[in-house]
N, C-alpha and C positions, 0 to 999 in steps of 0.2 A: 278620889281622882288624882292628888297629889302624889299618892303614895305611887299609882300604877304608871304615872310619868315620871317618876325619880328611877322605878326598876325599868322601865325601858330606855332612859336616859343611859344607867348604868349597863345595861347587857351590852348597848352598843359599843359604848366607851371599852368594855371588857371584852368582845371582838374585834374591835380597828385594834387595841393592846396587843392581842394575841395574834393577829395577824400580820403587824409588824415585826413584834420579836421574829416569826417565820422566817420573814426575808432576809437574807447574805445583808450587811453594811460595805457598802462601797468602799471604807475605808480599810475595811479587817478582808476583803476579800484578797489577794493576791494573786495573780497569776504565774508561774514559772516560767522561767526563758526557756526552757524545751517547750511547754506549751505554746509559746509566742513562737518559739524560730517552726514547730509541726503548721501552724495556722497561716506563717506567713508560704510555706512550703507548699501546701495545699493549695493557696490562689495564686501563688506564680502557674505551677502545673495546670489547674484549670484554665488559667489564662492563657497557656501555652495550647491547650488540646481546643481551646474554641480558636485560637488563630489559626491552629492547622485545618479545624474543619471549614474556614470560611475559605482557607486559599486553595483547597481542596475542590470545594465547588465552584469557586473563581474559574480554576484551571478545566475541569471537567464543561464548564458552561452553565456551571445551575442545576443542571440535572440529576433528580435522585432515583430513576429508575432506568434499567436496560431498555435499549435503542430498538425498534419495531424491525422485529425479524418478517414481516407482510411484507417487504419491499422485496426480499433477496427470490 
């Protein structure tokens, strides 16, 4: 009984191991400043095209479909 709680003690241990090495260290990761000025570039512009479409439908009144031709 000892022995088969020492080798399941150790698989785990030797999976959380190996699962760690895996992941990037925060410290050794780096980003580039191209990478950072494309990211910041990317949510200016988003931010840009969802103001346009809120003032878009501000000005139009809300509506996102063509006006009922039934009246003319």
């Amino acid at each position: 009984m000892l022995g088969w709680a020492t080798w399941k003690a150790a698989k785990g241990i030797a999976k959380y191991q190996k699962a760690r090495k895996s992941l990037p260290s925060p410290t050794t990761k780096k980003t580039s400043k191209k990478k950072k000025a494309g990211k910041v570039l990317a949510g200016a512009a988003a931010a840009a095209g969802a103001t346009a479409l809120v003032k878009r439908k501000r000005k139009h009144g809300g509506h996102d479909h063509a006006p009922d031709s039934s009246s003319e």
